[in-house]
KOLMARRO-956078 format. One record per residue (C-alpha): residue number from 1; residue in three letters; x, y, z. Coordinates in Angstrom, 2 decimals. Example, Ala and Ser with C-alpha at 12.3 -4.5 7.8 and 13.67 -1.06 7.14 Angstrom:
<nodes>
<node 1, ALA, <12.30, -4.50, 7.80>>
<node 2, SER, <13.67, -1.06, 7.14>>
</nodes>
This chain:
<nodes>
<node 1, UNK, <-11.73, 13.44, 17.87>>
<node 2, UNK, <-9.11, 14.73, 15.33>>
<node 3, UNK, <-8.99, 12.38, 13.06>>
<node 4, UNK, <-5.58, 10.40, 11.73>>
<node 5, UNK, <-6.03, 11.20, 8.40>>
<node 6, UNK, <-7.52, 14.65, 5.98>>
<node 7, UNK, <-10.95, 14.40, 7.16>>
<node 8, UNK, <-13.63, 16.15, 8.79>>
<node 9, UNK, <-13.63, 16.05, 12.76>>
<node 10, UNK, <-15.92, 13.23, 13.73>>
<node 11, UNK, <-16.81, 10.86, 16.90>>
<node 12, UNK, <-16.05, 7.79, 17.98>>
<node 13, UNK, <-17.86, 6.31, 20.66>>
<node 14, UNK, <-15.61, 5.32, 23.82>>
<node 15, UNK, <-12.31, 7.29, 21.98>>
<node 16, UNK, <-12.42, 11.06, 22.88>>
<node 17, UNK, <-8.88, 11.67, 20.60>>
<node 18, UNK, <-7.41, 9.01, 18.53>>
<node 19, UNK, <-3.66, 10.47, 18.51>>
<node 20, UNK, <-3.26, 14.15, 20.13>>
<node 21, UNK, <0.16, 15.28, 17.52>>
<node 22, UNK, <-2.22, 13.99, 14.22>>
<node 23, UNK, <-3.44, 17.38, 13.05>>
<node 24, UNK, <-4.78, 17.54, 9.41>>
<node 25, UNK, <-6.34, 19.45, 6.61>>
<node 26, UNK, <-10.16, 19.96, 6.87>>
<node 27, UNK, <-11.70, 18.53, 3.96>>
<node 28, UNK, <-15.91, 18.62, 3.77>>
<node 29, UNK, <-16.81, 14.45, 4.04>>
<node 30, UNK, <-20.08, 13.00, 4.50>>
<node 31, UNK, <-20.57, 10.89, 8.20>>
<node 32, UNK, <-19.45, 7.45, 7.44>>
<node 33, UNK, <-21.58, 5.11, 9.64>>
<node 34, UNK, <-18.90, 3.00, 10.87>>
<node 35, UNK, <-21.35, -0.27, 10.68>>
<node 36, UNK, <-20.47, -0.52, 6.95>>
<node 37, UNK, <-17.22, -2.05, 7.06>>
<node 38, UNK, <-15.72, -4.51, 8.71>>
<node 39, UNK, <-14.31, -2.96, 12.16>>
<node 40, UNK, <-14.06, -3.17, 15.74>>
<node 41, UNK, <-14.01, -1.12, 18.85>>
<node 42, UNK, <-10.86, -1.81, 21.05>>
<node 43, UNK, <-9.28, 0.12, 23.89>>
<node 44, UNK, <-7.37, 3.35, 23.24>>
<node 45, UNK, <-3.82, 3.78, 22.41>>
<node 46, UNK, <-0.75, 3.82, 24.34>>
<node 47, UNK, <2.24, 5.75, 23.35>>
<node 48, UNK, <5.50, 4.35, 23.23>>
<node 49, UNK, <8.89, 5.16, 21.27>>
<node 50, UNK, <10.21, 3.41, 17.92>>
<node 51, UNK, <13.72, 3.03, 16.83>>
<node 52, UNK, <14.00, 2.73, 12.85>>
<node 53, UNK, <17.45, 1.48, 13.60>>
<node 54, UNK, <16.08, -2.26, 11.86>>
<node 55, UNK, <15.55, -0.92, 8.39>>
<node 56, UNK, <17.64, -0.98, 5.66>>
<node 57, UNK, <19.73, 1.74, 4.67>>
<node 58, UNK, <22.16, 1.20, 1.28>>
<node 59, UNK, <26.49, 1.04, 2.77>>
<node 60, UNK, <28.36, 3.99, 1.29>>
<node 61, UNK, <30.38, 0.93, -0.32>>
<node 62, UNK, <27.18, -0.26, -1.97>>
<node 63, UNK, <26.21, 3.42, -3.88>>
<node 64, UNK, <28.26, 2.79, -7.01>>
<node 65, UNK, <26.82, -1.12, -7.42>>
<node 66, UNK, <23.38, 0.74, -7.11>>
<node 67, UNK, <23.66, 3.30, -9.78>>
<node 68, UNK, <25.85, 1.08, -12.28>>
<node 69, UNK, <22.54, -1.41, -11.98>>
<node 70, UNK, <20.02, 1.68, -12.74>>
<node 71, UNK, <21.87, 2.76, -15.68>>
<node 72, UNK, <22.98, -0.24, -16.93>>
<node 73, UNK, <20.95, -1.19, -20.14>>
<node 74, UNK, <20.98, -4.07, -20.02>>
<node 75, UNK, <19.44, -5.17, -16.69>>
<node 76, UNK, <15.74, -5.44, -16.87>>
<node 77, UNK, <15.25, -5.99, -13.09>>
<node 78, UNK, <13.20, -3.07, -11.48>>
<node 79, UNK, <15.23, -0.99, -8.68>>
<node 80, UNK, <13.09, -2.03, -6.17>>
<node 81, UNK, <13.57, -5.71, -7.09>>
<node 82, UNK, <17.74, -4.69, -6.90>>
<node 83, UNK, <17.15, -3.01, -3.87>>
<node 84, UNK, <15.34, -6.10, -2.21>>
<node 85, UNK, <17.87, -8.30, -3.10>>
<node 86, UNK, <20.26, -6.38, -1.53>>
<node 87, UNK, <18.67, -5.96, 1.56>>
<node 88, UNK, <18.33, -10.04, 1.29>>
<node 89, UNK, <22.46, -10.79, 0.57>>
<node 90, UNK, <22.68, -7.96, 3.76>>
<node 91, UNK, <20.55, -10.94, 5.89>>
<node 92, UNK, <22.03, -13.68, 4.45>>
<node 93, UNK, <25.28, -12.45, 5.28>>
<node 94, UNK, <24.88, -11.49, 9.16>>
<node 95, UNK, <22.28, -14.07, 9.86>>
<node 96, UNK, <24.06, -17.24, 7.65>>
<node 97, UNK, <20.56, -17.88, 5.57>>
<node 98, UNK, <20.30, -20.25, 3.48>>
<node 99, UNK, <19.38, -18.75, -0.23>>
<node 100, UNK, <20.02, -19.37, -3.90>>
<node 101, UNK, <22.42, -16.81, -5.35>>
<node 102, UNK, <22.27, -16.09, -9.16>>
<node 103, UNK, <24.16, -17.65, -11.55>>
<node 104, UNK, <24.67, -15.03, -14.16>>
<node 105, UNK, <28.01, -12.82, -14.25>>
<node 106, UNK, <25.95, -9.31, -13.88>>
<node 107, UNK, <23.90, -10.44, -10.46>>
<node 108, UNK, <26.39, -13.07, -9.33>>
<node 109, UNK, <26.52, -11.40, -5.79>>
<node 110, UNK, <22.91, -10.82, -5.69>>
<node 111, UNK, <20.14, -13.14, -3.91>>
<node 112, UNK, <17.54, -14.87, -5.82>>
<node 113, UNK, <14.19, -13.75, -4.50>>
<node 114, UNK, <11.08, -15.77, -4.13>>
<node 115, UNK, <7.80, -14.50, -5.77>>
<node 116, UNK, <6.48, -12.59, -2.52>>
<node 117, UNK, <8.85, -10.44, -0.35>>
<node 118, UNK, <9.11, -7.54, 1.68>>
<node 119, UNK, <11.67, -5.64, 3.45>>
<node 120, UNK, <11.39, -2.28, 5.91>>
<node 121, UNK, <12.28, 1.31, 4.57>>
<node 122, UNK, <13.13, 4.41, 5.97>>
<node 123, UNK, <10.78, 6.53, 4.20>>
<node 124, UNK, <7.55, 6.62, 2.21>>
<node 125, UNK, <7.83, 6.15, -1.39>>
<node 126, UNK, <5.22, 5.39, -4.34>>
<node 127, UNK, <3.90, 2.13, -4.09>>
<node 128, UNK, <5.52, 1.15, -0.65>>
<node 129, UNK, <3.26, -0.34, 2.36>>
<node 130, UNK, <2.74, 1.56, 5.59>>
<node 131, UNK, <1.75, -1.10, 8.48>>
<node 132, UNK, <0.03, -0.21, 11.25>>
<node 133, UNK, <1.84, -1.05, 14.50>>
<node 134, UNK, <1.08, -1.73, 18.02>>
<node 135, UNK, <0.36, 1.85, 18.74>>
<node 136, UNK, <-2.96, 1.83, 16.34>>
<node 137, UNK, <-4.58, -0.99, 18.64>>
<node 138, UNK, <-7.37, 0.08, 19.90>>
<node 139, UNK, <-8.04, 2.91, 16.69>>
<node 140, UNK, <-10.68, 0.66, 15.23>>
<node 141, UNK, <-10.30, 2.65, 12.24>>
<node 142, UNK, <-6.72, 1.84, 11.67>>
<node 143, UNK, <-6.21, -1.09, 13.83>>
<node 144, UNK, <-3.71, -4.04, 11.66>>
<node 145, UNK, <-4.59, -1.52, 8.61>>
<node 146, UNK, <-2.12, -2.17, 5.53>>
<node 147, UNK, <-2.23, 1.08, 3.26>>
<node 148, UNK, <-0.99, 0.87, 0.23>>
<node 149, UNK, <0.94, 4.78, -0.93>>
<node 150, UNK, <-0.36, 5.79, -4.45>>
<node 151, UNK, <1.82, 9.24, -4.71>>
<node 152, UNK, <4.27, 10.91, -2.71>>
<node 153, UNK, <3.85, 14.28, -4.77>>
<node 154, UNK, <4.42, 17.87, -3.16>>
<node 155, UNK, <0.68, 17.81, -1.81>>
<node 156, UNK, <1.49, 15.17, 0.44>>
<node 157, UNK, <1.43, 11.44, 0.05>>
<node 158, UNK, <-2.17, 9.64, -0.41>>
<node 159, UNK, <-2.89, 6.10, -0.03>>
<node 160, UNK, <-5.36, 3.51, 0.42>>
<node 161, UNK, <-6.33, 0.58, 3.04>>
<node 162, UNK, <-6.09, -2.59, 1.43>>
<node 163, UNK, <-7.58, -4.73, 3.84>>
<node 164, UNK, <-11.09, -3.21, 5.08>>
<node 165, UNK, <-13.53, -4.75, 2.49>>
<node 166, UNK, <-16.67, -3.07, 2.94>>
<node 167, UNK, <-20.68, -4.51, 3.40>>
<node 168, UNK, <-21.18, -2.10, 0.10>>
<node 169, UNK, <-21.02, -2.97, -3.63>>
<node 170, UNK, <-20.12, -0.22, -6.06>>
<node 171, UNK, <-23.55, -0.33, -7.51>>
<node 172, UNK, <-24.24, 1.82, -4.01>>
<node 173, UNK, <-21.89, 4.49, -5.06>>
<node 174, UNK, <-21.74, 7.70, -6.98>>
<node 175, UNK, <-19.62, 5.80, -10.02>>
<node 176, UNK, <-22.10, 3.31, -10.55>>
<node 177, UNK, <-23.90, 5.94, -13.30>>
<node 178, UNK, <-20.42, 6.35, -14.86>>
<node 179, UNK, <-20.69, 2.28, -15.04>>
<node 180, UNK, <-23.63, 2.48, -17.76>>
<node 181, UNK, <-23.19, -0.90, -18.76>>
<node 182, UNK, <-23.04, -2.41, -14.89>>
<node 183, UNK, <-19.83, -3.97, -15.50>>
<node 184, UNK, <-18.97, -4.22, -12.18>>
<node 185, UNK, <-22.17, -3.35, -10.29>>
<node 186, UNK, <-21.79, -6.57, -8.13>>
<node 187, UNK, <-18.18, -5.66, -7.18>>
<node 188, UNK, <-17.75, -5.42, -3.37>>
<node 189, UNK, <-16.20, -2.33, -2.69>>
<node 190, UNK, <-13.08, -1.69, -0.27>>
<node 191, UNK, <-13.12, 1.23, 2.78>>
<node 192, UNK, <-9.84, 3.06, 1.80>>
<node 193, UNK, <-9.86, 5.42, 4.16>>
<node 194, UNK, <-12.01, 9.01, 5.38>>
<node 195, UNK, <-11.60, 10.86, 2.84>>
<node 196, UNK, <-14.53, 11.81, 0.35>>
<node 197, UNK, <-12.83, 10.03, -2.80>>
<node 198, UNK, <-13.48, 6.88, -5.20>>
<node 199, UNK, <-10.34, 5.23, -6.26>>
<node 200, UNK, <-9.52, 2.06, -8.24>>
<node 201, UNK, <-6.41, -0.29, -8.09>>
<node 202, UNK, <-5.55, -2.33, -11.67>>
<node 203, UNK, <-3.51, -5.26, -12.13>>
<node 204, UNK, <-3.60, -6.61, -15.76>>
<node 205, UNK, <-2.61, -10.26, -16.18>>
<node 206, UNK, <-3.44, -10.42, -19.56>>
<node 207, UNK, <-0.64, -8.59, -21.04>>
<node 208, UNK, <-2.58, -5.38, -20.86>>
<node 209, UNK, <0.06, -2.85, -18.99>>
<node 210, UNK, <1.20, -1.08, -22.19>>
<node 211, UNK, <-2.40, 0.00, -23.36>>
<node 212, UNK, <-3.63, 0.85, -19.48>>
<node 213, UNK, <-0.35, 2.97, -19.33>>
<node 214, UNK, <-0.85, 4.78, -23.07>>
<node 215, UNK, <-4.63, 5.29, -21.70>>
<node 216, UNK, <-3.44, 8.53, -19.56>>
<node 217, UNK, <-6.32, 7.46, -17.17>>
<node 218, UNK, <-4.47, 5.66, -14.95>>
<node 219, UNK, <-0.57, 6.35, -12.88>>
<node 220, UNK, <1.45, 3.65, -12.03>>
<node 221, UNK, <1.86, 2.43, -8.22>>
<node 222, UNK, <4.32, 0.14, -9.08>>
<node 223, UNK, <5.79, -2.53, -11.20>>
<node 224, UNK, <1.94, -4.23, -12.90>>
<node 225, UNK, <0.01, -1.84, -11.02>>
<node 226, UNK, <-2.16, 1.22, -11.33>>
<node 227, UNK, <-5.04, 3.18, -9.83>>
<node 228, UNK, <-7.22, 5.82, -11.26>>
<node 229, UNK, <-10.50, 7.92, -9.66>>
<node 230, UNK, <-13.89, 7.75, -10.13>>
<node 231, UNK, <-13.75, 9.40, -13.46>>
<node 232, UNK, <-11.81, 6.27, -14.70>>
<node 233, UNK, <-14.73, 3.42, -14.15>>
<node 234, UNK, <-16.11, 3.42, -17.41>>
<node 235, UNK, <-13.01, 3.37, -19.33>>
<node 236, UNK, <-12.06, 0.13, -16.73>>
<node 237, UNK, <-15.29, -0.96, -18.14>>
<node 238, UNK, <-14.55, -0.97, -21.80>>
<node 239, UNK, <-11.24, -2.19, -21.37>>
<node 240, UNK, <-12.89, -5.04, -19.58>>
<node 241, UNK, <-15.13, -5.63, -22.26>>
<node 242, UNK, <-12.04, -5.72, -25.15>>
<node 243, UNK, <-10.12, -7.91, -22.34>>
<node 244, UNK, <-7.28, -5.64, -21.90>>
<node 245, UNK, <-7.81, -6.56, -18.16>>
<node 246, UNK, <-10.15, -8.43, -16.98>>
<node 247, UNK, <-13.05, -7.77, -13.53>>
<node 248, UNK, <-11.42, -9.81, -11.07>>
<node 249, UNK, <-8.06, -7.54, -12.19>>
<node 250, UNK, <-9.73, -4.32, -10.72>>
<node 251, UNK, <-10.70, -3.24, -7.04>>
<node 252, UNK, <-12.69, -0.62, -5.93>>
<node 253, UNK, <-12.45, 1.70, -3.12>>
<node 254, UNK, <-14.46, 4.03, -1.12>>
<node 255, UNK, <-12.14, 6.77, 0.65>>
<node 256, UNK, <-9.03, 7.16, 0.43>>
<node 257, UNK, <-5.82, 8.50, 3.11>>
<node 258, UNK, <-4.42, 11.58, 2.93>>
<node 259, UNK, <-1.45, 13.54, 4.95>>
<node 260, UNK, <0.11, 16.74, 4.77>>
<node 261, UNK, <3.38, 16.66, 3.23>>
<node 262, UNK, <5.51, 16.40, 5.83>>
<node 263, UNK, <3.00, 14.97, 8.71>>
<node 264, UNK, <3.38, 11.42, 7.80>>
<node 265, UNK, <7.03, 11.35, 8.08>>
<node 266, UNK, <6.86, 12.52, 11.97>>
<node 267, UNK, <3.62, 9.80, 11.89>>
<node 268, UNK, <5.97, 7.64, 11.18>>
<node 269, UNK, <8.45, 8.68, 13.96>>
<node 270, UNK, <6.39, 8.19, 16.21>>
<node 271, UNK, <5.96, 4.48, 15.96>>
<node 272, UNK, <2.26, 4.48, 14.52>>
<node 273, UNK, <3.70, 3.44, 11.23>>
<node 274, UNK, <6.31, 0.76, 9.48>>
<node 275, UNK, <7.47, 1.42, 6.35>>
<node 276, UNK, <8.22, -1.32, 3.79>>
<node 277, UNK, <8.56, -1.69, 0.19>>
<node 278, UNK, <7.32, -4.93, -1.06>>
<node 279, UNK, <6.96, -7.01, -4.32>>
<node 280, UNK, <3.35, -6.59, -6.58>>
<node 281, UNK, <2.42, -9.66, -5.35>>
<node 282, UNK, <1.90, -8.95, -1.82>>
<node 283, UNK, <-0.85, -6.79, -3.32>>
<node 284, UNK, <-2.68, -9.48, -4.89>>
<node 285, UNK, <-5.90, -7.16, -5.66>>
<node 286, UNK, <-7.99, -10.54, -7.27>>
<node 287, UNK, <-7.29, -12.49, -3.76>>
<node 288, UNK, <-9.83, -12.55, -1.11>>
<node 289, UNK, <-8.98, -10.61, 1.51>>
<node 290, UNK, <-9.78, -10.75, 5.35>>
<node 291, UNK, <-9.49, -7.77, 7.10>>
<node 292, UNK, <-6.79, -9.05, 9.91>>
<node 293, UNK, <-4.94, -11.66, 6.91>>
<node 294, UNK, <-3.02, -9.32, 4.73>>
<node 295, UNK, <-1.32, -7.63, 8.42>>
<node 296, UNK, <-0.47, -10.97, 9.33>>
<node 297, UNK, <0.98, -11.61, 5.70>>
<node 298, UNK, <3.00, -8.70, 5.83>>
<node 299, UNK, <4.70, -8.41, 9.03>>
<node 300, UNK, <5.61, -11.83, 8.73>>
<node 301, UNK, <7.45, -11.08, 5.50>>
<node 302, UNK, <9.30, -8.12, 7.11>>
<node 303, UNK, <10.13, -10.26, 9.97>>
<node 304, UNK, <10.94, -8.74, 13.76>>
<node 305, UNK, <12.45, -5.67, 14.74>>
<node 306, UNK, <15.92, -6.76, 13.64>>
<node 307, UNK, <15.42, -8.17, 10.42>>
<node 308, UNK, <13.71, -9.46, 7.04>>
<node 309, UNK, <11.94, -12.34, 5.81>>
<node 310, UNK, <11.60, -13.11, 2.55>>
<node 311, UNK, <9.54, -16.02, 0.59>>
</nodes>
């Protein structure tokens, strides 16, 4: 089976070829026994067409509102936060929603969001969600996967599942000897993906963000969040210890997704893939997470094919 993702070739029982067009990178990964994490066998894919015609794409009218709000000064909202509210006034308007509309003079034609949205894109981005549609069912690998995009760069993008905890604690793993203290030795680890790779996502709640991002260890993902590689798990550790962040604030995972830089995009085409960007706290890393829940979560914040939903 060619795998979906940069890895090795490898078999599945039962599923000859996940997706025939997926063609990747070799990389050298150890055999993941797939009794580890939290998956299931299902029947192989079907393939049918997508139309990206339901996500959002910014009015030629709306370009000069868009960059006056980036280089304004004075507004302190993130663009992605602007964007989404947007997007939000666009469904308010054609769908007559009921929402609260700011008060102030600079956003007074802007929507008020709520503290967890999300809304569909038309391409990847840093720190946007990919969401596994209909067309994964059956991939137990990938099946109701929500992967969360680290980096866009000119390698290609890499990412990481967020909802496939694993039957593993990091005390298993390779970075437990750069843990010498055992910080987080207990700390149930997270199947990101095939590909030979430990990664960490950070969230500080206590205020920490400006010391994590002067630490150069770490990159942001977005707005309160970061990730960093094996290499980074004892200075997580220490900054645990002076509680910059704190344990529950960090989660670890084992593999990571890759594509080639411009095979995600025609993944994407495709139909195995929706794109959304979504707010930091759709990525609660401290909740518990079920491996099905977080899916759910997310395409019932996006809302059906015509449309977004926002909380």
């Amino acid at each position: 089976m060619d795998a979906s993702f940069l890895t090795s070739r490898s078999s599945i029982s039962g599923v000859k070829e996940i997706v025939p067009f997926i063609k990747s990178r070799i990389y050298s990964c150890p055999k993941r026994s797939s009794s580890q994490f939290l998956t299931r066998k299902v029947a192989a894919p079907v393939s049918v067409k997508c139309s990206h015609s339901d996500s959002w794409k910014p009015l030629e009218e709306d370009t000069d509102l868009i960059k006056d709000c980036v280089n304004n000064a004075r507004a302190d909202a993130d663009w992605k936060e602007f964007r989404a509210r947007l997007v939000a006034g666009e469904q308010a308007a054609t769908s007559d929603m009921v929402m609260d509309y700011s008060s102030s003079s600079s956003s007074s034609s802007l929507i008020t969001l709520g503290n967890k949205w999300a809304h569909k894109i038309h391409e990847p981005e840093t720190g946007c969600l990919l969401v596994a549609t209909e067309k994964l069912d059956g991939v137990h690998m990938y099946e109701k996967t929500v992967v969360l995009i680290l980096s866009v760069g000119p390698s290609g993008p890499i990412g990481v599942i967020l909802n496939r905890p694993s039957l593993i604690s990091i005390k298993e793993t390779k970075a437990n000897v750069l843990d010498k203290a055992g910080t987080f030795s207990d700390k149930r680890l997270f199947f990101g993906g095939p590909l030979e790779e430990g990664l960490l996502l950070m969230s500080p709640k206590n205020g920490g963000d400006n010391e994590v991002e002067k630490s150069g260890a770490f990159r942001q993902v977005m707005k309160g969040m970061y990730y960093g590689t094996r290499e980074s798990v004892g200075l997580a550790a220490e900054m645990v210890k002076r509680k910059v962040v704190g344990r529950s604030d960090i989660r670890f995972f084992d593999g990571c997704c890759g594509w080639e830089k411009e095979q995600l995009k025609a993944d994407i085409l495709r139909g195995y893939w929706t794109v959304a960007a979504c707010s930091s706290s759709v990525v609660e890393i401290g909740s518990a997470v079920q491996s099905h829940a977080l899916w759910d979560e997310v395409v019932g914040l996006i809302g059906p094919q015509t449309g977004s939903v926002f909380m």
